[in-house]
C-alpha positions in Angstrom: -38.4 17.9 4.7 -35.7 17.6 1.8 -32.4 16.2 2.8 -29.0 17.6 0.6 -28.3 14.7 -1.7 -24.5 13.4 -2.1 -23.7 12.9 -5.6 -22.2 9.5 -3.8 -23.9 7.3 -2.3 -23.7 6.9 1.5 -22.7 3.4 1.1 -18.8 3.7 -0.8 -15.7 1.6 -1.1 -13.3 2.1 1.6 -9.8 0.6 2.6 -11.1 0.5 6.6 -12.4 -2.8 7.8 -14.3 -2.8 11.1 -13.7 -6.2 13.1 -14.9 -7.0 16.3 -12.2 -8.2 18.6 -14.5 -7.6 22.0 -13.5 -9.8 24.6 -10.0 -10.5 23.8 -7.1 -10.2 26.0 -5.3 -8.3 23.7 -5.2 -6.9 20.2 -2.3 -8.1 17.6 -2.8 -6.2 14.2 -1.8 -8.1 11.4 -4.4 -6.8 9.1 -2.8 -3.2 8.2 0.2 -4.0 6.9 2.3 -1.7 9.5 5.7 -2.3 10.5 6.6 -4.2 14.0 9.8 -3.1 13.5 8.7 0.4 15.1 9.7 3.8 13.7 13.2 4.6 12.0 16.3 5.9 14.7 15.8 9.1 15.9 12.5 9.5 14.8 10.6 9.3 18.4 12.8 11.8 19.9 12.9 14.2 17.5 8.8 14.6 17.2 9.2 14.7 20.9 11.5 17.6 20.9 9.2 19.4 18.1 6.2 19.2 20.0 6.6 22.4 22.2 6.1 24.1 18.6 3.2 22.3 18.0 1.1 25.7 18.0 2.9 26.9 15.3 2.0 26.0 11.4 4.4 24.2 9.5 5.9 25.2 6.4 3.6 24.3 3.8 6.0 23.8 1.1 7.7 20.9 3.6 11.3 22.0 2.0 13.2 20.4 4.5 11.7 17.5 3.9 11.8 17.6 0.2 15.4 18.4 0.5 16.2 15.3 2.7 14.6 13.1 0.6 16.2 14.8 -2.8 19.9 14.3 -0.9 19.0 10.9 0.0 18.1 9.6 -3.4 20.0 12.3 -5.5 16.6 14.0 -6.6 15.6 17.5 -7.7 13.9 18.7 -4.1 12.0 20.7 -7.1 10.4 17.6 -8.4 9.3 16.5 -5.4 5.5 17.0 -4.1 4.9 15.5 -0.3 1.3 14.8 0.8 -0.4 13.2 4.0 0.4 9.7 3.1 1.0 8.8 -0.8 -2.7 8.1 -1.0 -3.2 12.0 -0.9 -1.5 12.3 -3.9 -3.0 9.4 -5.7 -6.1 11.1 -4.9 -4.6 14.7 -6.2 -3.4 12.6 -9.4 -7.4 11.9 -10.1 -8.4 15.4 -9.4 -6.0 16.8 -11.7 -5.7 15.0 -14.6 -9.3 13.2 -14.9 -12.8 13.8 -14.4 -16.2 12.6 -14.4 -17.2 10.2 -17.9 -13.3 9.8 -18.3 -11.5 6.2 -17.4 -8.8 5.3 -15.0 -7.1 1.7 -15.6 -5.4 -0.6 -13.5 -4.4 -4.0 -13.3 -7.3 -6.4 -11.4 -6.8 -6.6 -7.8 -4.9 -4.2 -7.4 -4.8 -1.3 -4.4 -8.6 -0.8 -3.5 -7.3 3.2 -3.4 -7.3 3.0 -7.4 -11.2 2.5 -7.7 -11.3 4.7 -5.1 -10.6 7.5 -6.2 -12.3 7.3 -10.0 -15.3 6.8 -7.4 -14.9 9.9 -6.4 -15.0 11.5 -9.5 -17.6 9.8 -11.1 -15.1 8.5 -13.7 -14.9 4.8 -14.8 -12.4 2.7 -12.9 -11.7 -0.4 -15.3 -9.3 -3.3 -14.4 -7.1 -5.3 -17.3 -7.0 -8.6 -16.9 -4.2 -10.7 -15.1 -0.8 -13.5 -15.7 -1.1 -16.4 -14.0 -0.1 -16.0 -10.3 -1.6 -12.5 -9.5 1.2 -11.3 -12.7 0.4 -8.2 -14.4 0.1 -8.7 -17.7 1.3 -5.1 -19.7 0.2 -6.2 -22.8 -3.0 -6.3 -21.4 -2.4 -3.1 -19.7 -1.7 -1.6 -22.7 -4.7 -3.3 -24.6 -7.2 -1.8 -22.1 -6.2 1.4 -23.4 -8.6 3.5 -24.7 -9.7 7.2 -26.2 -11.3 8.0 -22.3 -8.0 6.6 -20.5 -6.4 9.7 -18.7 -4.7 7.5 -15.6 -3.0 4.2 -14.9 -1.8 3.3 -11.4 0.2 0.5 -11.0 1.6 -0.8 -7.6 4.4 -1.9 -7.1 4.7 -4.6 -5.4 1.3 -4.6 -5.0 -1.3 -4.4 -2.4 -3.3 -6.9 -1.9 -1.4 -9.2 -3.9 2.4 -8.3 -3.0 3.2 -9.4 -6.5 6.0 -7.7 -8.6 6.5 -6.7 -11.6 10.1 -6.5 -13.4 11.2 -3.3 -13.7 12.0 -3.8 -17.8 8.4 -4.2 -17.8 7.9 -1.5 -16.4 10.0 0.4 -18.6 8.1 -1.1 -21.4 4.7 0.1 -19.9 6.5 3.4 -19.9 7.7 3.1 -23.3 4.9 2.1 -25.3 2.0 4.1 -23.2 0.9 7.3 -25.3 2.4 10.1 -23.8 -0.7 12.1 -22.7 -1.4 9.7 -20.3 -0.4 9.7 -16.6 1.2 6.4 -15.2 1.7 6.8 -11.7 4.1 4.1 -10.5 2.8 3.9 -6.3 5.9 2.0 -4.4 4.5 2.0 -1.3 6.3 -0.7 -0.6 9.4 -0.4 -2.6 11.6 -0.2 1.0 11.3 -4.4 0.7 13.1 -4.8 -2.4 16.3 -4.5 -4.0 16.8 -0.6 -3.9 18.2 -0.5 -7.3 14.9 -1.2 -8.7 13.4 2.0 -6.6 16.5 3.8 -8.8 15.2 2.5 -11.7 11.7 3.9 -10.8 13.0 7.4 -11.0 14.8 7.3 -13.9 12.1 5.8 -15.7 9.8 9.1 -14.5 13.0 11.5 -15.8 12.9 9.6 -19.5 9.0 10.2 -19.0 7.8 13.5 -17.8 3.9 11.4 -18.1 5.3 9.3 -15.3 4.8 10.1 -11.7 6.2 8.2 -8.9 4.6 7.7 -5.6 6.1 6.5 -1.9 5.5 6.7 1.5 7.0 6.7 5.0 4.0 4.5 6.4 5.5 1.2 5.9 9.0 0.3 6.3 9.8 3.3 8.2 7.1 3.0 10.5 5.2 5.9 10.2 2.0 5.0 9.9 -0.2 7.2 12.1 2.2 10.5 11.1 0.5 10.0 7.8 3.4 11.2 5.4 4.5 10.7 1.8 5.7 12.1 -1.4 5.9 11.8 -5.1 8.6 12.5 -7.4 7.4 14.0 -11.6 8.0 16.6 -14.0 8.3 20.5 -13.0 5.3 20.8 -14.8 3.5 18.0 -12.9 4.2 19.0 -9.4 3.1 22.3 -9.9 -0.4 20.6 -11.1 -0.7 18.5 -7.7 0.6 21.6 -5.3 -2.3 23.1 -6.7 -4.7 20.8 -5.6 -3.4 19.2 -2.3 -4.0 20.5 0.9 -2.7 23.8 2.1 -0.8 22.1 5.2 -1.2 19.1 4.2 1.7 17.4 5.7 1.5 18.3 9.4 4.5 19.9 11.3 5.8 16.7 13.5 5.3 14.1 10.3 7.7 16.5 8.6 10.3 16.2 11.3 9.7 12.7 11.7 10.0 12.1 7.9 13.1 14.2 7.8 14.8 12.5 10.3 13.4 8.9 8.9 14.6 9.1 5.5 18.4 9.6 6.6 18.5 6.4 8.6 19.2 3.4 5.1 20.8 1.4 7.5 17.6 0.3 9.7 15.6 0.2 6.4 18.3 -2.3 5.1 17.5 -3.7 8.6 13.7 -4.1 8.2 14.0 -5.1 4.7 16.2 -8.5 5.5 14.1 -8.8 8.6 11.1 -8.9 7.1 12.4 -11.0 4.1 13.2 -13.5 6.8 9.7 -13.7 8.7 8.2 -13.3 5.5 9.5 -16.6 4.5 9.2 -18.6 8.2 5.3 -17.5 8.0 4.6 -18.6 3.9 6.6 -21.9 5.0 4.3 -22.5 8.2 1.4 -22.0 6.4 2.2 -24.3 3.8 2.6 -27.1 6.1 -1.3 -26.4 7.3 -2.0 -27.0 3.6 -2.3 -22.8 2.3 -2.1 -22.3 -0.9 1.2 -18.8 -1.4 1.0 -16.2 -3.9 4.5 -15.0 -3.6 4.9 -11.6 -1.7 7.2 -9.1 -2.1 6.2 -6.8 0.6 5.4 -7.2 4.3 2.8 -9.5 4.4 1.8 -12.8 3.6 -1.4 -13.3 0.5 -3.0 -17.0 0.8 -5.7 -19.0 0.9 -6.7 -22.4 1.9 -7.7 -24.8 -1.1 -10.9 -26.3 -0.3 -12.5 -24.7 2.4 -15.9 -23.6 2.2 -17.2 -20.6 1.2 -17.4 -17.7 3.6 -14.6 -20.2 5.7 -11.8 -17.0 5.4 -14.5 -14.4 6.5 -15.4 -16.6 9.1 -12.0 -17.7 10.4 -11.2 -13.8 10.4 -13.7 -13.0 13.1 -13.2 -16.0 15.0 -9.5 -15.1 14.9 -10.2 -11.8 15.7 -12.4 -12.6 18.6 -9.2 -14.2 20.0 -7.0 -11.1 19.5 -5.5 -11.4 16.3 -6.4 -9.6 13.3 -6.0 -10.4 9.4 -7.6 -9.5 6.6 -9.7 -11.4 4.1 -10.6 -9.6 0.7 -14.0 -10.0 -0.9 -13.6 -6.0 -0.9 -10.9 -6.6 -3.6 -13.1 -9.6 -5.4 -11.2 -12.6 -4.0 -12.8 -13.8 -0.7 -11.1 -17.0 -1.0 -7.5 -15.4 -0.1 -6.5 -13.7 3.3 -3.5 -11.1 3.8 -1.4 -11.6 6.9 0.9 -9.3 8.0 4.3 -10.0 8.9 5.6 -9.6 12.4 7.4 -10.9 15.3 8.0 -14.5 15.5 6.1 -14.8 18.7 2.7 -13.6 17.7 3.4 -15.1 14.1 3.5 -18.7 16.2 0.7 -17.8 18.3 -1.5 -16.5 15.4 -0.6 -19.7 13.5 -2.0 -22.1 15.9 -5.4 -20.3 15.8 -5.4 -21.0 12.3 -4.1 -24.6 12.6 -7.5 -25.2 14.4 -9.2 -23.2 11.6 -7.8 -24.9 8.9 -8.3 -28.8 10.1 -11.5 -28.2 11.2 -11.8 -27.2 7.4 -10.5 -30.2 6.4 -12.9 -32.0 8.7 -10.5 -33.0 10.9 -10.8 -34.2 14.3 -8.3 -32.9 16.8 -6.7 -34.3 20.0 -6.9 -33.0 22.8 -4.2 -30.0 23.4 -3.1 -30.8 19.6 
């Protein structure tokens, strides 16, 4: 008997990790990059006092969303495009502007998402090459360039990496790309820098109606499971992408708890220095224990241990996770050598940190006291 054959194969590329943490007393996620900071003000209650309508559909054009976030950062609700999550979009971005035989670029190591989705398609994801210390390199950017590039994503900061790249560069990349190509800027995790350089984002997409912007309420706002996010283009553009995203895509509480969310600047200024200052206590822990930093921008740590064997950081994550913690290591992303370690609160930091003191002498060859 004939089966239906995928035009995929069963076996794809996927941001989802499973990890066996059996056994342990409890579970600390520091491998997804959420927020421990919890949800924005307000946010809780006022899903709670939406869900009686829960039976009814939400309004598919999310305008009171669109027009919370357009008063908040003095947008055009018009120009605004909300999906579930900004990887929705990025995924609509694909669908509408390339297809299969055609080439979508982006920097190496950058957001597994962006391979992803010219997977899907069956166009050709291709990566230009890297500065020294995870850097993008827009020259290079711009080099890779060819007749069959329709998109470029570029993150920013970027995941896995959490490097940055300065926004006159940006600008540049804008600048100099030829204008029939899309460059969609994804700042998923612009909420953990200076919010001028989000400001400078959008204007960059208004002097470029090829530019799309991408962001999301599953980071610093907390949001995660609500699944929410937006993008900000042209007129022309977000018609394009309302025609290809989901009818309802944005479910009825993740628009409330969006709405509400994107009002409160104050507890995102809150998580921002908050995570800044973890951010920096866990990079200068593990430097002591002899890890190597790529400096982050965003809410997680990206290291690895110089020396250590191979397969040690795949290894070290399942031990760890066996013992209830959970990071990431990223041979997905082509560098199994370096681990991603989310940020969060100082107590499970310091408990997650002894496991890997233990990991990483024994690396060394160590031999440890007893109780050291």
């Amino acid at each position: 008997m004939s089966l239906p054959v995928p035009y995929l194969s069963a076996r794809t590329l996927t941001v989802v990790k499973k990890i066996d943490t059996s056994g342990a007393p409890r579970v600390v996620n520091l491998g997804l990059n959420e927020s421990w900071l919890g949800a924005a003000p307000g946010v809780v209650e006022a899903i709670r006092e939406a869900a009686p309508q829960v039976y009814r559909y939400a309004d598919p054009g999310c305008g009171t969303m669109r027009a919370a976030i357009g008063r908040q950062f003095n947008l055009d609700p018009a120009r605004i495009v909300c999906g579930n999550g900004s990887e929705e979009l990025l995924d609509a971005v694909g669908r509408v502007y390339a297809r299969a035989g055609d080439e979508i670029l982006f920097p190496a190591y950058s957001f597994l998402q962006f391979a992803i989705v010219a997977y899907r398609l069956g166009a050709k994801a291709v990566e230009a090459p890297l500065g020294p210390q995870f850097s993008v390199d827009v020259d290079a950017l711009l080099a890779a360039v060819t007749p069959a590039t329709r998109v470029i994503f570029l993150a920013n900061p970027n995941n896995p990496t959490g490097s940055v790249v300065p926004m006159d560069e940006v600008a540049r990349l804008a600048r100099e790309l030829p204008s029939h190509i899309v460059l969609v800027l994804d700042a998923a995790y612009a909420e953990y820098v200076d919010p001028a350089e989000a400001v400078a984002t959008f204007e960059i997409a208004d002097r470029h109606p090829n530019v799309i912007v991408t962001r999301t309420f599953s980071k610093a706002y907390g949001l995660a499971s609500a699944r929410a996010g937006w993008a900000y283009a042209h007129p022309e553009v977000v018609a394009a992408l309302n025609n290809v995203r989901g009818i309802g895509n944005v479910n009825g509480l993740a628009q409330v708890a969006a709405t509400v969310a994107v009002g409160e600047q104050d507890f995102i200024q809150h998580v921002r220095a908050r995570t800044a200052e973890e951010r920096d206590y866990l990079e200068g822990q593990l430097r002591t224990l002899g890890f190597e930093i790529s400096p982050s921008a965003a809410n997680f740590a990206f290291v690895r241990l110089p020396g250590a064997s191979e397969g040690w950081a795949q290894a070290t994550v399942a031990r760890l996770a066996k013992q209830g913690f959970i990071i990431r290591s990223n041979e997905d992303y082509g560098l199994p050598e370096w681990l991603r370690i989310s940020i969060a609160d100082r107590a499970d930091l310091d408990e997650m940190l002894a496991l890997l003191r233990v990991e990483a002498r024994a690396a060394n060859g160590e031999q440890l006291a007893a109780g050291a």
